[in-house]
Every structure is written in C-alpha cells, then in structure tokens.
N, C-alpha and C positions, 0 to 999 in steps of 0.2 A: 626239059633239061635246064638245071639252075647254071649259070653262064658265072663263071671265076671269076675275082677283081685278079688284074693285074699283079703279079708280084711285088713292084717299087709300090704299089699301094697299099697293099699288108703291109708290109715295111715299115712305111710311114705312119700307117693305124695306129701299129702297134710302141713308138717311137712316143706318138704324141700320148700314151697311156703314160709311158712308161716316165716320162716327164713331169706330167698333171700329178702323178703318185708323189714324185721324187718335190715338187712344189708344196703340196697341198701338206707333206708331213714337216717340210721345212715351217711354214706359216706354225703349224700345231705346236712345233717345239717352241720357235720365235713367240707364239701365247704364253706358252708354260712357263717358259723364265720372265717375261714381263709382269705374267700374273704373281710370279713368286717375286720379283723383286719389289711388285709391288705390297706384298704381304708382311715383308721383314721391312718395311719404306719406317724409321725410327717416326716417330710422335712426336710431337713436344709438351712438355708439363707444365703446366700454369699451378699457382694456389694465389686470391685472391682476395684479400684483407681489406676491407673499412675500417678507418683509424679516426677519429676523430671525439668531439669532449661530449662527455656525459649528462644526458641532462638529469635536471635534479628531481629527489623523488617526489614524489605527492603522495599523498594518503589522503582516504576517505575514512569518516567513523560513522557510522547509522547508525541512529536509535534502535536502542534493541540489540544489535549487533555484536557479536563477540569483541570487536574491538578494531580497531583501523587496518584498513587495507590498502594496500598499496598498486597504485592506478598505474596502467599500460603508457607508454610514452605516445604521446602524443604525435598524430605523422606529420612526416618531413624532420621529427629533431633525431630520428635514427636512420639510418639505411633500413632501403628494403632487406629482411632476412632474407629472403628468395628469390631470382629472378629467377628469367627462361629464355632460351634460345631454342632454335629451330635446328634438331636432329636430321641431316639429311639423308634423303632416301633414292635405290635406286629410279630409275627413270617411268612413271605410272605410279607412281605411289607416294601417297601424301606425307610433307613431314609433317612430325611428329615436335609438340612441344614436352621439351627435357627442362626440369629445373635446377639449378645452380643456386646452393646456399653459400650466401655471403657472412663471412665472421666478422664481427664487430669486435675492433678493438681484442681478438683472440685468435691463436694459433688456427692453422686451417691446411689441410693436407694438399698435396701434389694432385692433380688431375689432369691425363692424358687429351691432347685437342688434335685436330689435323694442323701440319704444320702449314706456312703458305697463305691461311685466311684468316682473316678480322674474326674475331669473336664476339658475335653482338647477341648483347642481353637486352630482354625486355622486362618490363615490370607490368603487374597482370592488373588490370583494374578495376576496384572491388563491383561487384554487386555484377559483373558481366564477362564476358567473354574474350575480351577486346584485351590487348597486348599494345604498350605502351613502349617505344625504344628507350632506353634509359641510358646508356652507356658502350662504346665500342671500345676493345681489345686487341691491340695491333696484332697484323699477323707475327710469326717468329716462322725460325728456322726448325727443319728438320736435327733432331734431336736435342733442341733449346730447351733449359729448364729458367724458368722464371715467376719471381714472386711480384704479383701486381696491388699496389696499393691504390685505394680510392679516398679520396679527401674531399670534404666538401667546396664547393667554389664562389660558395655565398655563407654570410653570415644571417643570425637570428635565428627564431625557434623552429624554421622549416628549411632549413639550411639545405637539408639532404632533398628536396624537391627538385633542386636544379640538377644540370646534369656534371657529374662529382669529377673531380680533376685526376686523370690516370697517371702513374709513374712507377716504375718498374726495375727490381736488380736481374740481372742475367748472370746466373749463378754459374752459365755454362760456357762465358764472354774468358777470351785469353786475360783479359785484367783479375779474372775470381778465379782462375783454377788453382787449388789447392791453397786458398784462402781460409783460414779457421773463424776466423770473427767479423763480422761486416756490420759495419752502421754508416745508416742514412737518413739528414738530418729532413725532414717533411713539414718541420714549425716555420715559423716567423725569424724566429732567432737564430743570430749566430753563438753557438755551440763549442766551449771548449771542453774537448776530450781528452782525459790523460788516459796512455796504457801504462803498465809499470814508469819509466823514467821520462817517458816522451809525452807533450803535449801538442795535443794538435786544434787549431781554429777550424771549427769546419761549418760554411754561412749555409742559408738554407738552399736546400736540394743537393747538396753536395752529399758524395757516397766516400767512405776509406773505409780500407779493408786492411787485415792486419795476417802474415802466415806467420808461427813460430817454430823454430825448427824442434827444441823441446818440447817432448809431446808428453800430458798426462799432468802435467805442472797448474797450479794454480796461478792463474797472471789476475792482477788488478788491474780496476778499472771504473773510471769517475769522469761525472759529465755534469758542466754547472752553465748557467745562463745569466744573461741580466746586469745591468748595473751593481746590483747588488749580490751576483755570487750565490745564486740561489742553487741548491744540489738538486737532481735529478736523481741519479742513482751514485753509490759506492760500492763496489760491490765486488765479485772474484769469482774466474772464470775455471774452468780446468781444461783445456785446449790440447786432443790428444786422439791418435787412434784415425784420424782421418775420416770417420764413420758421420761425423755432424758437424754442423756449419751453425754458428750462433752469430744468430740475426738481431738486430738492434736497430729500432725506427723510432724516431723523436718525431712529436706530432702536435698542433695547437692543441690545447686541455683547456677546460673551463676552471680557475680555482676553484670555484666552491664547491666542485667537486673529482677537482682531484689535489689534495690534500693542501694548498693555497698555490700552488704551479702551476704556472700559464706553459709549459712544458708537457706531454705526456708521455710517456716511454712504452711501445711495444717491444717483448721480447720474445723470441721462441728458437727452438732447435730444429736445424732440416737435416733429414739424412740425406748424407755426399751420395753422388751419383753412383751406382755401381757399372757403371761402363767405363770401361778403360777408354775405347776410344770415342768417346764421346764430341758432337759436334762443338766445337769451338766458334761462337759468335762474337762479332766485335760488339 
C-alpha cells in the first residue's frame, strides 16, 4: 500500500508548478521583446571619401608598341582602393574579413555600421595574408548618418602611407537638420564663400551650412582663395524638395594637376534621410 503525501503538501507541489510556469513564460516574453528591440536597434550610416591631389600621369612607350601607355600610380601617392575590417560573428565562430572600398577624390554611397563602436580598417599586405591597421573611425550614435573624410597627414610622393587624418559632417547633428548645402573647408587656406548676396570667410576645418526656405530655385555660389583671388568654383545650385543635401569639401590639390589651384573642390549629392524621427547628434 502506496502511503499519500499529506494534503498542505500537494498543495504546495502544486503552488510551486504553478509559479515556475507563470516565471519561466515571463523571462520568454521579457526575451522576445529585448530580442525584437534589439532587431528594430536604428544603424548608423557612414560613407567614406579620400580627398586629396592628384598625382601626375606617366606614360610608357615601347618599341614595337601601339603607342604610350599610361602607368598605375605609384603606392603611397593614392589611398588604398580597398581596406577591411573584421565582420563580427556570434560566439565559436571566426570573423570574417569584409572589404571597404574607399572613393578617391568621388562620390561614395551611405553604408550601414553598428552604432556604439570604432570602425577599424585594415590594409591587406601584398604578396600575404597579413592585415595591416591603417585607420580608425570613431564610434557614432544610434541612428547617426555621417560623411567621413580621409586626408593625408604627410606630404610627398608616399603621402598616403601614413596614417590619413579623419574628419567628419554629422548630417544627423541638430546644427544640419534640414540644411540644403553644406561646405567644409579641409585645405590650407582660408576660404571665401559667397551665396547669393552673402559672403562668408571660412579658415580651415571650418563647416557652414546654409537652409533656404525657397525650394526648387537656383541660388549662386562662388569660392575664391589666395592673395591673389584665385576662383575655385562659380557656379549655381537648385536647392529644393528636401530629398538631397549638396555637399561641398575644399581639399589641398596639386596645381599641376588640378588645373594651377592649390584648392581642390569635392562635390556630391546625398539623399536626406527618410526618417522623420531620426536621432539627432550634437
């Protein structure tokens, strides 16, 4: 004869079931919205631009030959096209190297990073396997969009061998929101800028930004340097629609080849965010 537990001990048995149940579904939910908020957790967008002067071209002619050809630039006088960073992976599994094409001196699209961490590039080293750190990328904010420029920090024909000097607009900062034109002066020189009736001095590393509330309009706009008043550009905008942000970055240039200006001028179009509410970074 099997002998009964006591009644307060059912009781109890069944008490601490019925709790462990009511626990163990709490924690399941408490996952499921951490994991989902972590899923919707905003990015932030980098695009990454090399600005700097040109160097000049070479040509070969060989006997025999169809006729001269024009020789690879020599390394160190351009950035690297390509770095790489370390794609991380969950926990047992090795990362993985991801490359990063860098634009020289040209437009370069938006790309998603985790917000919160450095973004560090490597440069790969010919003939081996071996990964070289060439540059870090500060971290940003949950849903920061920003355009990072690379400049060299030495001069001569191997300029780009050192490690290149970082600086960066925050398209998503309360000073750019709803901004149409933005220039940032990254030469030597200080920089004066007219917009339509207004001119502005602006030295180097300095950023203005300009919003117009007439939208679709053509506004002018001219930027000269130097003792001597040398023009950069002249030229006319159409600022309208909200959809794009025209960027303008003044950069040292070699004269000889960029057309006798020690000035260079990057320009390009970004499209505005489409997030209303989008993070706001100082």
């Amino acid at each position: 004869m099997i002998a009964q537990p006591p009644r307060p001990a059912i009781f109890l048995f069944f008490s601490l079931i019925g709790c462990l149940a009511v626990a163990t579904a709490g924690d399941i939910k408490n996952g499921q919205d951490s994991d989902a908020g972590a899923a919707i957790k905003p990015l932030t967008e980098i695009a990454i631009i090399a600005l700097g002067p040109m160097p000049p071209r070479r040509y070969l002619d060989e006997p025999g030959g169809d006729g001269p050809v024009m020789l690879l630039a020599r390394p160190g006088e351009i950035p690297p096209a390509r770095l790489y960073y370390k794609d991380k992976k969950p926990a047992g599994r090795k990362a993985q190297w991801r490359p990063w094409s860098v634009a020289f001196n040209n437009p370069s699209v938006m790309r998603p990073v985790a917000p919160g961490e450095v973004l560090a590039l490597y440069q790969k080293m010919p003939g081996n396997d071996e990964y070289r750190k060439y540059v870090s990328i500060p971290a940003a904010g949950e849903g920061s969009r920003r355009v990072v420029f690379l400049t060299a920090s030495s001069q001569g024909a191997q300029r780009w061998h050192s490690i290149p000097l970082v600086s960066s607009i925050s398209l998503s900062s309360k000073r750019m929101q709803g901004k149409q034109l933005i220039l940032k002066n990254l030469s030597r020189f200080t920089v004066l800028h007219a917009f339509e009736g207004s001119v502005t001095s602006v030295p180097p590393l300095k950023t203005i930004a300009y919003q117009c509330a007439q939208t679709g309009e053509l506004y002018r706009l001219a930027a000269q340097y130097g003792t001597h008043k040398k023009i950069i550009y002249n030229t006319a905008v159409r600022l309208g629609g909200g959809r794009y942000i025209h960027l303008f970055a003044l950069y040292d240039a070699d004269p000889q080849t960029n057309a006798g200006r020690s000035v260079g001028v990057f320009r390009t179009m970004i499209p505005a965010s489409k997030s209303v509410g989008e993070s706001q970074v100082p």
